[in-house]
Backbone bond lengths (Angstrom), bond angles and torsions (degrees), N, CA, C in turn:
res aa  C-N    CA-C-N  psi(-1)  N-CA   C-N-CA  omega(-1)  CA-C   N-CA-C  phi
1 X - - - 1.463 - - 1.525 111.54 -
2 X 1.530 108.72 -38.20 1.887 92.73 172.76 1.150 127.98 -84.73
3 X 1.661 115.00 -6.03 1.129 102.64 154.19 1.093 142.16 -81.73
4 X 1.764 117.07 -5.45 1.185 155.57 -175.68 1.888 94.46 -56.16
5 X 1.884 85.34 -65.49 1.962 101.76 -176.53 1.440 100.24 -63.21
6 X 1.101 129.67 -55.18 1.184 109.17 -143.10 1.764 106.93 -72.66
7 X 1.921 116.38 -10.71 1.365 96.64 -159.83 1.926 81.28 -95.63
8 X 0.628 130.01 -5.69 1.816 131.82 157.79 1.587 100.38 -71.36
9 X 1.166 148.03 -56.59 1.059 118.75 162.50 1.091 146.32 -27.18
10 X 1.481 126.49 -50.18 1.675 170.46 -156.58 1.835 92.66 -98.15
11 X 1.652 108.47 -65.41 1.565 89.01 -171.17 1.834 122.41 -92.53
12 X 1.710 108.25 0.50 1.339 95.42 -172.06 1.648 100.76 -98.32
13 X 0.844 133.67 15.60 1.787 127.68 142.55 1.521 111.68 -94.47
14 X 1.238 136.60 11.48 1.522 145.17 156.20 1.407 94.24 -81.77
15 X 1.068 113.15 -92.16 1.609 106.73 163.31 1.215 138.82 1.16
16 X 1.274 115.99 -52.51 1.485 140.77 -150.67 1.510 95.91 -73.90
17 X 1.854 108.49 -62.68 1.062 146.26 -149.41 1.515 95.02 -76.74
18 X 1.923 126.05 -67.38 1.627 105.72 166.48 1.519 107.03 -48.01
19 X 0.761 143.05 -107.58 1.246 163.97 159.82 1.805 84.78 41.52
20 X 1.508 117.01 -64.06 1.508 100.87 -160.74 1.781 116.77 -102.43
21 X 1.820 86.47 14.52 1.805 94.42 -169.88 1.449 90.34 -103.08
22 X 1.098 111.14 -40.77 1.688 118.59 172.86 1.598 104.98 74.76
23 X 1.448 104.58 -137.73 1.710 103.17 -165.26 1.231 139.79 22.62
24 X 1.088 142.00 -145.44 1.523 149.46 179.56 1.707 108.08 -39.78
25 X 1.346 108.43 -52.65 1.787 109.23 175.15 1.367 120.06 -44.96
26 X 1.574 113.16 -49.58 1.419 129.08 176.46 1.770 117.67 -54.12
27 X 1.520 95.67 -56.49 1.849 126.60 161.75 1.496 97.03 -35.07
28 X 0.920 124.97 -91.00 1.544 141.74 172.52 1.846 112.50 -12.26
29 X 1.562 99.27 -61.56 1.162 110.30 -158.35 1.303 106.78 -88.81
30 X 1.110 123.75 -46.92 2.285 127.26 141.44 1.490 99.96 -12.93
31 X 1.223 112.01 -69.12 1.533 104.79 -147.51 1.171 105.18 -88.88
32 X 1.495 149.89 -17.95 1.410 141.44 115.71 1.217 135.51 -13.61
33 X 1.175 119.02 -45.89 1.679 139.72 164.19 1.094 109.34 -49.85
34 X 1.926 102.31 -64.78 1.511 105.34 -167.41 1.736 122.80 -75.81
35 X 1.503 98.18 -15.17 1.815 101.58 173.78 1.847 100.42 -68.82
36 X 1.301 122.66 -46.59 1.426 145.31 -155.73 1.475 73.94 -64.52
37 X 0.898 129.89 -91.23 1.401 142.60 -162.63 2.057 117.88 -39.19
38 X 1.530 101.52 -48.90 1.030 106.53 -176.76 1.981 108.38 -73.51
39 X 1.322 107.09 -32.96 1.679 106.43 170.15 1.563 93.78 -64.41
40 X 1.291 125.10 -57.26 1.704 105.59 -160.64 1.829 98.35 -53.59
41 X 1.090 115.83 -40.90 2.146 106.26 178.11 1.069 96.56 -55.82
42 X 1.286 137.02 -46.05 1.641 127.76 -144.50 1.529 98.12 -70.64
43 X 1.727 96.71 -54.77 1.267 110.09 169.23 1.576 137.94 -43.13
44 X 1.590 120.62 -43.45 1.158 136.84 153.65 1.502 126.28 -50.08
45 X 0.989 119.72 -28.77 1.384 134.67 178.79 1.729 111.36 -113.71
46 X 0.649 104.63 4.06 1.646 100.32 153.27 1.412 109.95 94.04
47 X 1.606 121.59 2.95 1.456 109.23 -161.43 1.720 107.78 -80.36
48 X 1.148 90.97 140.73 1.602 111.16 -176.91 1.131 114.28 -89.18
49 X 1.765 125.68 -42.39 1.195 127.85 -138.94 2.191 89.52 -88.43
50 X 1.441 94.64 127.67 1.649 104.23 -168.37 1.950 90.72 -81.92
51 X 1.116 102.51 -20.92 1.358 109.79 166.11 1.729 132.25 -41.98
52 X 1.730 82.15 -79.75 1.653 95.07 164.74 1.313 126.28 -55.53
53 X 1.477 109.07 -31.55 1.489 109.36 -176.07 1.504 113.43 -67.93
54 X 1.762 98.30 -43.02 1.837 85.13 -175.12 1.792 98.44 -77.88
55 X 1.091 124.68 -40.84 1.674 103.57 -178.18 1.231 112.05 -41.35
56 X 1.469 140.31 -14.12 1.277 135.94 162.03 1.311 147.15 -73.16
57 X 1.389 101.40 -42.33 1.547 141.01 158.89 1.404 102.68 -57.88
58 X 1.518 128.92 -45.72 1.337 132.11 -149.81 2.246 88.93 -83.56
59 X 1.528 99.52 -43.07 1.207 97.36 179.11 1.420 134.78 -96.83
60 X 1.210 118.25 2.42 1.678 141.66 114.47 1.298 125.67 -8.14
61 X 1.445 107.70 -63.87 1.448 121.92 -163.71 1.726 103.04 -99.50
62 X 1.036 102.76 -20.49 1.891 115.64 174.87 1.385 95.41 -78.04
63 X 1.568 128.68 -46.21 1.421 133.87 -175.78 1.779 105.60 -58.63
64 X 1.575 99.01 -73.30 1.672 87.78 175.26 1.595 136.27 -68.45
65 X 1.633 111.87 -3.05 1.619 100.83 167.41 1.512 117.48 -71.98
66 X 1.853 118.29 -45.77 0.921 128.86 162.07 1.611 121.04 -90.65
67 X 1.266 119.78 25.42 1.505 100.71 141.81 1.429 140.09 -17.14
68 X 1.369 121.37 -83.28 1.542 119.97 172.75 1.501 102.31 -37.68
69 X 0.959 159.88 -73.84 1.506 162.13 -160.45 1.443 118.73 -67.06
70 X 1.262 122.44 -29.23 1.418 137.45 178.71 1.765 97.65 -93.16
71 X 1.025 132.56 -17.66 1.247 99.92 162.54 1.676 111.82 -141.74
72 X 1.537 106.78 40.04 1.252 70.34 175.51 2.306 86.28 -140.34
73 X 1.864 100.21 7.22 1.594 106.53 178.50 2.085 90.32 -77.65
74 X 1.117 97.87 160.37 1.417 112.50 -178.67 1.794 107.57 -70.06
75 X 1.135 101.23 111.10 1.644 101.49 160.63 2.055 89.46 88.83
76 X 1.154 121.97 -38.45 1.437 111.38 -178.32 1.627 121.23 -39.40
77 X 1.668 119.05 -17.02 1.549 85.52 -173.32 1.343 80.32 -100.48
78 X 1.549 146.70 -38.40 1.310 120.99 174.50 1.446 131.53 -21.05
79 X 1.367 120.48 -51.72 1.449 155.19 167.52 1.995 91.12 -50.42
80 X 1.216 123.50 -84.26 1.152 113.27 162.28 1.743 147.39 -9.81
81 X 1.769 104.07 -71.45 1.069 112.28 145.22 1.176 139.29 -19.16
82 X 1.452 96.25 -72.15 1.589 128.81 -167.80 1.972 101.56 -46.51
83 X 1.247 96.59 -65.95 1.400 120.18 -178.64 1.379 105.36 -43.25
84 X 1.756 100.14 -64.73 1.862 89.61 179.19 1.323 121.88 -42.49
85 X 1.453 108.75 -54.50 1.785 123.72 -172.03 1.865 89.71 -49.72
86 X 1.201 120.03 -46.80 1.746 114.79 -157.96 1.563 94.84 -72.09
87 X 1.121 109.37 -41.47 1.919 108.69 -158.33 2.318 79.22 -64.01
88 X 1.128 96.75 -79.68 1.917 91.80 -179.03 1.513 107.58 -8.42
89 X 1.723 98.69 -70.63 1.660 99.80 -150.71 1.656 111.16 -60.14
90 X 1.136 112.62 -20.63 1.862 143.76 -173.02 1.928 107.14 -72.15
91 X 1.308 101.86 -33.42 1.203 126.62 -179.99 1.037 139.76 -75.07
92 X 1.705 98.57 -36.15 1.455 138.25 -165.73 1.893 104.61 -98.73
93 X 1.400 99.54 -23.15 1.329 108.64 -161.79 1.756 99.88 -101.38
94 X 1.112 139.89 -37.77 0.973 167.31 -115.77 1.910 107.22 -136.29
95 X 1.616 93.33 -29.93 1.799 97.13 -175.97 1.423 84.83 -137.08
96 X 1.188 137.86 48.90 1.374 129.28 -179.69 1.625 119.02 -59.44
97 X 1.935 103.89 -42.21 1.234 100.76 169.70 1.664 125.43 -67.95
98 X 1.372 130.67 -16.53 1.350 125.80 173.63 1.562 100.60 -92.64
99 X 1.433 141.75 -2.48 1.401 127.22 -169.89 1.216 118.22 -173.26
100 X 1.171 145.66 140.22 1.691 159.63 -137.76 1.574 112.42 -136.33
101 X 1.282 107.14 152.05 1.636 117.77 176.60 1.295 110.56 -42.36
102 X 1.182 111.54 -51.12 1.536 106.67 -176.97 1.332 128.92 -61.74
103 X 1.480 114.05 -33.88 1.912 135.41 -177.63 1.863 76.92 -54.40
104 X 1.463 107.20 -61.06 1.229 105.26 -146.54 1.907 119.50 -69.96
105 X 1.404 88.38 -28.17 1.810 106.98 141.53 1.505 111.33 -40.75
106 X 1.342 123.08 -101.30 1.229 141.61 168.88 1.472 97.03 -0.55
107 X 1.822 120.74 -81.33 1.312 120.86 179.03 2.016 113.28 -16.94
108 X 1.534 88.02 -78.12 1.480 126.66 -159.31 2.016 90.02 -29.86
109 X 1.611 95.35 -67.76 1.331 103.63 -161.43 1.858 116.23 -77.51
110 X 0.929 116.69 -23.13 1.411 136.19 139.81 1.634 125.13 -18.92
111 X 1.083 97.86 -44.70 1.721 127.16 172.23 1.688 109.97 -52.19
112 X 1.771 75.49 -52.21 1.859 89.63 -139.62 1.971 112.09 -95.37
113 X 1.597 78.31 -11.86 1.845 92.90 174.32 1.085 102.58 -93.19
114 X 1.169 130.38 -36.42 2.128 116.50 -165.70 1.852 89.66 -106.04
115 X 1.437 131.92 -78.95 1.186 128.40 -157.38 1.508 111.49 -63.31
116 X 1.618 134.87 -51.58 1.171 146.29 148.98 1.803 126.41 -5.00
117 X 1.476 86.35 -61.67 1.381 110.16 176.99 1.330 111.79 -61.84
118 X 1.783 115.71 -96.95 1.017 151.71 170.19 1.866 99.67 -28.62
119 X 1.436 130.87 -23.47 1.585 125.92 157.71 1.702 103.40 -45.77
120 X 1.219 120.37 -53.23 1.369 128.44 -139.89 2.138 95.08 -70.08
121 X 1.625 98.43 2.01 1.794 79.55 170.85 0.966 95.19 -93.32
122 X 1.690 143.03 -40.71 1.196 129.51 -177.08 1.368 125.89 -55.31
123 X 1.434 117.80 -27.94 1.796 151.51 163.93 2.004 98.45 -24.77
124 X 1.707 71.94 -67.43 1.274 111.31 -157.90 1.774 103.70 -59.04
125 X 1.326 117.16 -45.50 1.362 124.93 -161.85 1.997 111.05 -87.56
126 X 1.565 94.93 -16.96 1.709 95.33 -179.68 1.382 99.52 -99.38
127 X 1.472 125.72 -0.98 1.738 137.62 -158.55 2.452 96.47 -71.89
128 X 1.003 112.79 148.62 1.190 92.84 147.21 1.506 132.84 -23.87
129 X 1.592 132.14 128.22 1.674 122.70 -177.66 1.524 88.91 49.11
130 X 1.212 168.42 21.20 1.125 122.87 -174.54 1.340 98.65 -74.17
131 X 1.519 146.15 -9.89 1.496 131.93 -142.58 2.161 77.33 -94.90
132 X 1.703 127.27 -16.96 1.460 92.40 144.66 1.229 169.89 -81.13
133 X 1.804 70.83 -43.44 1.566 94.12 177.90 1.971 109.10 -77.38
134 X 0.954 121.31 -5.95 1.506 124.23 167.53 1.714 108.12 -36.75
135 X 1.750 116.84 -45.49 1.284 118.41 -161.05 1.673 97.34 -72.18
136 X 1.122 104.23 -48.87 1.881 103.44 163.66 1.840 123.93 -5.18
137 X 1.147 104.72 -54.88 1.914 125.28 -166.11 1.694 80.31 -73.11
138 X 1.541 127.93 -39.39 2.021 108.33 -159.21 1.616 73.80 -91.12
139 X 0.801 104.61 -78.97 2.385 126.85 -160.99 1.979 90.34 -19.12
140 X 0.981 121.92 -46.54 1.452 119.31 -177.47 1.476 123.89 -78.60
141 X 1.263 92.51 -39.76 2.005 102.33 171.27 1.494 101.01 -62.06
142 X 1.296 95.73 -89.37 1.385 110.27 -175.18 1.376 116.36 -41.51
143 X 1.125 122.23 -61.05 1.428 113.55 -176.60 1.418 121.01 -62.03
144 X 1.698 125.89 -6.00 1.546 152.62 -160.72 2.188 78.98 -101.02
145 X 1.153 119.09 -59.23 1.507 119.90 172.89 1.160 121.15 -56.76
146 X 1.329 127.64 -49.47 1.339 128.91 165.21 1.734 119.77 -54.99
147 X 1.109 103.78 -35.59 1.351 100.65 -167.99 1.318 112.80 -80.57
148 X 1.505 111.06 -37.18 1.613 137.19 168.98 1.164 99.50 -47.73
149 X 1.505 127.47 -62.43 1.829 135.90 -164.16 1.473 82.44 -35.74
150 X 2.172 103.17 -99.95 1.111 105.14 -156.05 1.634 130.32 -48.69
151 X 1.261 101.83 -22.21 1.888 95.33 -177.50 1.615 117.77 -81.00
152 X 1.418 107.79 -5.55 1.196 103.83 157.08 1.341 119.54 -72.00
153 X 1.264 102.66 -52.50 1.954 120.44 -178.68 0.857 89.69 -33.63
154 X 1.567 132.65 -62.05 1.617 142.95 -127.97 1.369 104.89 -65.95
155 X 1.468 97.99 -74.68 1.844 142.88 -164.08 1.302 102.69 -112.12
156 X 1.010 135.11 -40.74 1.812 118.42 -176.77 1.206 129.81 -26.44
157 X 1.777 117.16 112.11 1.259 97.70 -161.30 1.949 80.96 -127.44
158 X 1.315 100.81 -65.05 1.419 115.18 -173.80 1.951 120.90 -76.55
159 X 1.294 94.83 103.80 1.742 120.83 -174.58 1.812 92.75 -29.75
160 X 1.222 108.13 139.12 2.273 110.45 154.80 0.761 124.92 -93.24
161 X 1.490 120.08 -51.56 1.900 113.35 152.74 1.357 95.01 -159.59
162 X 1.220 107.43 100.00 1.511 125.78 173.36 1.317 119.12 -55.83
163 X 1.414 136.14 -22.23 1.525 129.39 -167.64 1.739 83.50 -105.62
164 X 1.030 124.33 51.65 1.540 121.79 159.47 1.452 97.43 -162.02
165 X 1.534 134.36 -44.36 1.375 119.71 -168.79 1.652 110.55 -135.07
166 X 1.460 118.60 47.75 1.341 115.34 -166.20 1.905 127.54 -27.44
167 X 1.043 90.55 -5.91 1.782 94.66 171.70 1.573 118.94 -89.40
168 X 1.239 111.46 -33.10 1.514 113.02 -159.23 1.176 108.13 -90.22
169 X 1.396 112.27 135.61 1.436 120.99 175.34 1.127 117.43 -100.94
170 X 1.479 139.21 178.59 1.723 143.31 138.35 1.295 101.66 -44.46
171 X 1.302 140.41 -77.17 1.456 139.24 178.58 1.846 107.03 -15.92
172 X 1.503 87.97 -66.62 1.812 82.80 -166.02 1.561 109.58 -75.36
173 X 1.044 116.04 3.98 1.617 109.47 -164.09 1.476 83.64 -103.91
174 X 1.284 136.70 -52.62 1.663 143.04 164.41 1.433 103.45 -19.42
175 X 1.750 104.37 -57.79 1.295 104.43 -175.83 1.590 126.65 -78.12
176 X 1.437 131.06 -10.67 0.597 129.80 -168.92 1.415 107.65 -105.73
177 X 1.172 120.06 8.06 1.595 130.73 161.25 1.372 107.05 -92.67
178 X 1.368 122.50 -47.54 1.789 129.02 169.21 1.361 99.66 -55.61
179 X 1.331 153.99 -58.38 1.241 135.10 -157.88 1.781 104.26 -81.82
180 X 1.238 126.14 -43.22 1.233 133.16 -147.24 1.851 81.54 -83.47
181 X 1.237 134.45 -48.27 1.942 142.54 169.85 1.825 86.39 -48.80
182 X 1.266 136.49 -38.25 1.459 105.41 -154.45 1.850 96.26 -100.92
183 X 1.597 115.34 -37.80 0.786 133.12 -170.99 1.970 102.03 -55.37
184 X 1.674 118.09 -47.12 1.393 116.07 178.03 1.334 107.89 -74.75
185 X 1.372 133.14 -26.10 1.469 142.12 166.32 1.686 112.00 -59.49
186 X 1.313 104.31 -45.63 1.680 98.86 175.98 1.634 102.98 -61.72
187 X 1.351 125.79 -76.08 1.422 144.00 146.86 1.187 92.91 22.49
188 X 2.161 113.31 -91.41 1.276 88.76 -171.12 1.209 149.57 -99.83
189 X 1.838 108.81 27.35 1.534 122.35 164.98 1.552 109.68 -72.01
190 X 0.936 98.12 -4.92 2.216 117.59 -172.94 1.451 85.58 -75.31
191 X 1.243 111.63 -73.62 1.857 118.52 -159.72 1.593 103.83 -70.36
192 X 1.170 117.42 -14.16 1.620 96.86 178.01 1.593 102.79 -103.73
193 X 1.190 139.61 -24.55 1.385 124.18 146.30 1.444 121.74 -64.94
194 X 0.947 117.11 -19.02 1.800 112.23 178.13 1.539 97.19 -77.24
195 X 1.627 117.91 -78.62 1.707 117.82 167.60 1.092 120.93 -135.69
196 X 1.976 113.54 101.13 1.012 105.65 -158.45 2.131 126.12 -66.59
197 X 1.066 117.16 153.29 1.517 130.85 177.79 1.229 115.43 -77.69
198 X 1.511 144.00 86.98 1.025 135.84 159.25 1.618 135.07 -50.09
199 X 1.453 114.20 -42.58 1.328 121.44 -174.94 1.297 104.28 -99.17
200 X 1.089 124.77 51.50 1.391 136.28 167.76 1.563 119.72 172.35
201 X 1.643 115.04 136.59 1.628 126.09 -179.81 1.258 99.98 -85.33
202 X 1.304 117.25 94.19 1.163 131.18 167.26 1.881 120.10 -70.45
203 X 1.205 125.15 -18.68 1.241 132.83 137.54 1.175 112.25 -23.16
204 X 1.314 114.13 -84.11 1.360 148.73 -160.69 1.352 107.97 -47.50
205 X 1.864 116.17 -52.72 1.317 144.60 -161.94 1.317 105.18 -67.01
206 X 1.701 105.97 -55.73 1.789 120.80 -175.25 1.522 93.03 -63.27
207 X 1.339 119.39 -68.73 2.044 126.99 -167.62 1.222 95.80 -50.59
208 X 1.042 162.51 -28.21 1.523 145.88 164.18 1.229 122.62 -85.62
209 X 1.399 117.07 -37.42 1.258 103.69 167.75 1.995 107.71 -73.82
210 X 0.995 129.44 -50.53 1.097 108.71 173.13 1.526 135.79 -43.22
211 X 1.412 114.55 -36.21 1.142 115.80 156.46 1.400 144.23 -35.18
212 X 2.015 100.48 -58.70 1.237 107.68 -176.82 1.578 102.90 -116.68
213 X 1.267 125.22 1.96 1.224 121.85 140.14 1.305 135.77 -42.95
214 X 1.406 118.46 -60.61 1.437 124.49 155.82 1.305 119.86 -62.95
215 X 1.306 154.97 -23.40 1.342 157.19 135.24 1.756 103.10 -22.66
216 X 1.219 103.47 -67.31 2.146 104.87 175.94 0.851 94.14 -70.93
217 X 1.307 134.94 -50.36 1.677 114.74 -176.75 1.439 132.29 -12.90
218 X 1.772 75.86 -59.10 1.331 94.28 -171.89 2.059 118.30 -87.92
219 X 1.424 76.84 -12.52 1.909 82.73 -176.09 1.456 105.07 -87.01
220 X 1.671 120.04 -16.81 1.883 124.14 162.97 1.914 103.48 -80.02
221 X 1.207 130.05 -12.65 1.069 98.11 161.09 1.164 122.21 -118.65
222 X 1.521 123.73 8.31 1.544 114.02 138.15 1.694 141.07 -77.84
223 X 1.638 101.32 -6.07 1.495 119.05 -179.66 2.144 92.13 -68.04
224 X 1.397 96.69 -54.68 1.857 117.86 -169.76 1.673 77.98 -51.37
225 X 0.970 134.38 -60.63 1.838 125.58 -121.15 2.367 80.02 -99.57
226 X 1.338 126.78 -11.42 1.337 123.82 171.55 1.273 90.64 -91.09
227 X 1.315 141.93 -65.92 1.648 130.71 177.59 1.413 118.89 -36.45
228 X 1.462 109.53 -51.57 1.939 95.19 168.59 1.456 116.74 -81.90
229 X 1.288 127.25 -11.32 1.419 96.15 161.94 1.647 107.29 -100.76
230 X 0.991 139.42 13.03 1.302 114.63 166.49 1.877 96.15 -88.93
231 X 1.318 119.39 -36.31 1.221 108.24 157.39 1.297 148.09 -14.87
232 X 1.666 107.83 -71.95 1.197 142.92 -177.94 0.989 106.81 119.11
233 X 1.369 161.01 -29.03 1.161 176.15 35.91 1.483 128.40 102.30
234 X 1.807 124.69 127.85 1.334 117.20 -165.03 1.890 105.30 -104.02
235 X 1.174 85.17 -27.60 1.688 89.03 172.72 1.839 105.94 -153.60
236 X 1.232 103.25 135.89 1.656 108.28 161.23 1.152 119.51 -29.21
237 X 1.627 121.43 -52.40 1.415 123.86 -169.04 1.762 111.78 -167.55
238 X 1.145 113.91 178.66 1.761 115.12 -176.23 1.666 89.15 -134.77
239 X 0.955 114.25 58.21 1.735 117.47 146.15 1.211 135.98 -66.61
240 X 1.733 100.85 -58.30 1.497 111.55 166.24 1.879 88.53 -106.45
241 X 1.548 73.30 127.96 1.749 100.62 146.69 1.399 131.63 -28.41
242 X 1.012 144.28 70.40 0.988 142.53 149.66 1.588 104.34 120.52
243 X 0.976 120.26 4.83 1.608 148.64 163.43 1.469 116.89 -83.14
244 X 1.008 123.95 -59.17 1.249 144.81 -149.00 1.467 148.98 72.63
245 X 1.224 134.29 -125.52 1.565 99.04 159.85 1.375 130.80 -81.09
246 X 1.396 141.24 -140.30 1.558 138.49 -165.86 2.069 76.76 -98.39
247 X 1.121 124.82 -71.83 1.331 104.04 -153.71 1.544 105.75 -69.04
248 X 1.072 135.33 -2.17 1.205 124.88 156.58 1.636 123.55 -77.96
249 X 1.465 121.74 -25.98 1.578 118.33 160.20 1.388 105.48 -88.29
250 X 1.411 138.09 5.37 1.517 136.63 -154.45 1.984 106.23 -130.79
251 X 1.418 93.42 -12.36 1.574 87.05 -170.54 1.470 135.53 -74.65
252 X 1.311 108.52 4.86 1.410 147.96 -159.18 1.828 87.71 -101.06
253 X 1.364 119.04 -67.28 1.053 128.56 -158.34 1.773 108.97 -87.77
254 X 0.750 110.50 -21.71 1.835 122.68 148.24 1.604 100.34 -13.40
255 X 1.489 97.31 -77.87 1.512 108.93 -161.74 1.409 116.01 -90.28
256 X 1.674 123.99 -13.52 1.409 110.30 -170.97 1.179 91.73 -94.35
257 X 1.429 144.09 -16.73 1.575 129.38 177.36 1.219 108.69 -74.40
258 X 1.565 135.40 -27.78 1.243 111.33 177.80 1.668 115.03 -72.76
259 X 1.629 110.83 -18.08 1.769 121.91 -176.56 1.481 82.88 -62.80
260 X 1.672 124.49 -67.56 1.620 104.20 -162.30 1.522 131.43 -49.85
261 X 1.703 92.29 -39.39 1.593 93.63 169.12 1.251 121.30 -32.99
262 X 1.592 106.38 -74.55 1.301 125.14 -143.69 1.439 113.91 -84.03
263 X 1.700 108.85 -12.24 1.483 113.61 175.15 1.703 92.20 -75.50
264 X 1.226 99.68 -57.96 1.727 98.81 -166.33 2.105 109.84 -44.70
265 X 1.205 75.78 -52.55 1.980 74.47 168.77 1.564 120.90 -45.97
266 X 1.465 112.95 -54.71 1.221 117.21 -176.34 1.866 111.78 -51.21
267 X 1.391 90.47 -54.56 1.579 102.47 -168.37 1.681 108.23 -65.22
268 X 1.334 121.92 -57.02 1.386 113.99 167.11 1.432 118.74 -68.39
269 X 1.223 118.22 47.50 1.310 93.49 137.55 1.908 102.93 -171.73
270 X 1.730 91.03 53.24 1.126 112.38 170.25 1.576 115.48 -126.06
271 X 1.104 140.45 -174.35 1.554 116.02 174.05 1.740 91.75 -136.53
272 X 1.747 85.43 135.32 1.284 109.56 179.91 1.358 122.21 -113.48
């Protein structure tokens, strides 16, 4: 457990600091994460082919330089996609004896769970406000975990699905939607007395994403916790201390950054 604190000590002012310097540093530090992250899957799942892996990595790192342009020119990430899936299938066909449909599976989807995902804080942070609502994607995970921990401890009586997470109950998962809903609700009575938001219900913005933020929250760290045991596996990786690797402290946040995105999209540019 203290090493648990202390490497949260050490990395949540690293954090803090992309997170509020944004641009190119953040860019940088995403797409580091997400290679780190995408070898620990490759790795977890058995893929061999040194092939597939860098055609992934290679289009990873093509994904986050041109980000802004890949998803937001018309039809470009289709065009994108497309290409990745072709360079694989081209790959697959061509090196058949060193590597199989599936490696090249593995590749494909590999991509789209750790780097894919985990884009959407940077999404999130160049978005309108994003330099607020960015804190949204941790404040909902995490605080959806925290709240879950103790109310299981507390009250946990009735198992959630035990042949994947023998700790978690209904109780704590209840709770960890109630804290992570009050926790983005405090959040955003914070930002409208600090500077308030006119062109957007920021009420509205935090209470939904907290809602169904913590809902994926919780469905990215039971998707992670069915990948290591169909694996075999106790953690992705030993990066962070007592954490384990990035998608094992990150798998939570997988899914609530794409909720902030995509709520914030919806809502700005509807009238409220």
């Amino acid at each position: 457990m203290g090493i648990r604190i202390l490497s949260s000590v050490v990395g949540l002012p690293i954090l803090i600091f992309l997170i509020v310097y944004g641009g190119v540093a953040l860019q940088i530090a995403i797409t580091l994460a997400g290679l780190i992250g995408m070898y620990e899957f490759y790795h977890a799942f058995g893929l061999k082919s040194k092939g597939v892996q860098y055609i992934g990595y290679f289009f990873a790192v093509v994904y986050m330089i041109w980000i802004d342009y890949i998803i937001n020119w018309q039809n470009m990430f289709n065009v994108f996609v497309s290409l990745f899936l072709l360079i694989l299938l081209i790959y697959a066909v061509l090196f058949h004896n060193k590597t199989n449909a599936e490696e090249a599976m593995l590749g494909f989807f590999g991509f789209f769970y750790v780097m894919f995902l985990l884009s959407h804080v940077f999404l999130i942070r160049c978005y309108t406000y994003g330099n607020a609502f960015v804190w949204l994607a941790f404040i909902t995970a995490w605080g959806c975990d925290t709240g879950a921990y103790f109310t299981g401890v507390s009250i946990g009586k009735h198992k959630l699905i035990p042949t994947l997470s023998p700790k978690k109950t209904v109780e704590g998962s209840i709770g960890g939607i109630l804290t992570a809903t009050v926790l983005s609700l405090l959040y955003g009575w914070l930002i409208q007395k600090t500077f308030p938001l006119q062109e957007v219900n920021v009420f509205l913005l935090c209470g939904l994403t907290g809602v169904f933020g913590s809902v994926l929250s919780q469905i990215g760290d039971l998707a992670a916790s069915a990948m290591k045991r169909y694996t075999g596996i106790k953690d992705f990786g030993k990066l962070i201390p007592g954490h384990g690797g990035i998608l094992d402290r990150f798998d939570s946040v997988l899914l609530t950054a794409p909720v902030v995105y995509y709520i914030m999209l919806f809502l700005m540019h509807i009238d409220l």
